[in-house]
C-alpha positions in Angstrom: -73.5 154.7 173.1 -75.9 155.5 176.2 -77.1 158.7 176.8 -75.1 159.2 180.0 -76.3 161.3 183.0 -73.7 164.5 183.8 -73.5 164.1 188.1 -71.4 166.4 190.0 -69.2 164.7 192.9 -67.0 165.8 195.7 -63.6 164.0 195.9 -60.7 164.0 198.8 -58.0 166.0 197.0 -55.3 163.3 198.3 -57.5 160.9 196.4 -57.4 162.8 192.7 -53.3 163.5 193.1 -53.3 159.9 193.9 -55.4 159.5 191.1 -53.0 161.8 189.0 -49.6 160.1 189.9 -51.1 157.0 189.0 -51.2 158.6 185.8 -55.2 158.3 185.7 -55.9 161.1 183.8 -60.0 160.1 182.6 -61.5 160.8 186.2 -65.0 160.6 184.6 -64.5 156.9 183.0 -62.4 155.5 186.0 -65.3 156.5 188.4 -67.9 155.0 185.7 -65.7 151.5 185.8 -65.8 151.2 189.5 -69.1 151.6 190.1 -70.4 149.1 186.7 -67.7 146.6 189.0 -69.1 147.4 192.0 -73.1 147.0 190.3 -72.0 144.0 188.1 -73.7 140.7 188.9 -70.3 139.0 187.8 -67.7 140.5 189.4 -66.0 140.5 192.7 -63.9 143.3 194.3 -61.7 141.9 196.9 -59.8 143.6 199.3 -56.4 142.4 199.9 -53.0 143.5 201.3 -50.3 145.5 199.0 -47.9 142.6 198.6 -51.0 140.0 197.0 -52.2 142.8 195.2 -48.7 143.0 193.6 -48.3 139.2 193.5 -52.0 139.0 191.8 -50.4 141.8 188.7 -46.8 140.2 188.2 -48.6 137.1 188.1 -51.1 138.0 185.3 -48.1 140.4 183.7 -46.3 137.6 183.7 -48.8 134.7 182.0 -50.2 137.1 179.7 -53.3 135.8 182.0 -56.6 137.2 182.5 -59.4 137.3 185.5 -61.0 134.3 183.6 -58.2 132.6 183.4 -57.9 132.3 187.1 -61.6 131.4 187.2 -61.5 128.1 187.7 -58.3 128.3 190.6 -60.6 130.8 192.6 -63.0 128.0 192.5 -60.7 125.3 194.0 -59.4 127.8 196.8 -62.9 128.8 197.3 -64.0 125.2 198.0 -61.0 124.3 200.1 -61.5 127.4 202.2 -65.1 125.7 202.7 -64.1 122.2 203.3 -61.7 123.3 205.8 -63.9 125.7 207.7 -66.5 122.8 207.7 -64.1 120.5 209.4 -63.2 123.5 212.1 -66.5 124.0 212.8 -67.8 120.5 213.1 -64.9 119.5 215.6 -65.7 122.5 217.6 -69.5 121.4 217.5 -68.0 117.9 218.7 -66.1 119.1 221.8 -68.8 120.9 222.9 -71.5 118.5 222.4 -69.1 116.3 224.3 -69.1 119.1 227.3 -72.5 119.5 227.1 -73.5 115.9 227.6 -70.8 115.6 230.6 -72.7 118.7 232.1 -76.1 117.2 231.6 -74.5 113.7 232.9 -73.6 115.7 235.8 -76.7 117.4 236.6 -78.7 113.8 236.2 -76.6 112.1 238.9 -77.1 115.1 241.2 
């Protein structure tokens, strides 16, 4: 193993009985894990809302899946989220290229 480097922190005490009725009781390697996630050049921390968070662990519970498992589905939303803000974005650059060239049609016959 590592040498490892002792550090001394200051933590919320709502956050360590959180911490303790989550039944976390290794405050030292939990701490370690989040920040390797949080450094990692392949991992993603996502923020979501209680009920997909819960969704996201039944599901996986459920499947016996893993993260990499779900790889290649993260992929596919990823790239429709993308295809579908492209077309957004191109209609609105449409209707206003469209408003602009009625304003500069405008301006000419002035």
């Amino acid at each position: 193993m590592e040498s490892m480097k002792r550090l001394n922190i200051t933590i919320d005490p709502a956050i360590v009985d959180k911490m303790h009725d989550a039944g976390i009781k290794n405050i030292s390697g939990t701490i370690r894990e989040a920040l390797e996630d949080l450094l990692s050049d392949h991992k993603i921390i996502l923020s979501v809302n209680p009920e997909l968070k819960q969704k996201y662990h039944d599901i996986l519970e459920l499947t016996s899946a893993t993260d990499q498992d779900l790889i290649p589905y993260i992929d596919e939303a990823l790239t429709n989220f993308l295809e579908a803000r492209m077309k957004d974005i191109t209609s609105k650059m449409e209707k206003y290229r469209k408003v602009t060239k009625k304003s500069i049609n405008r301006k000419k016959k002035s």
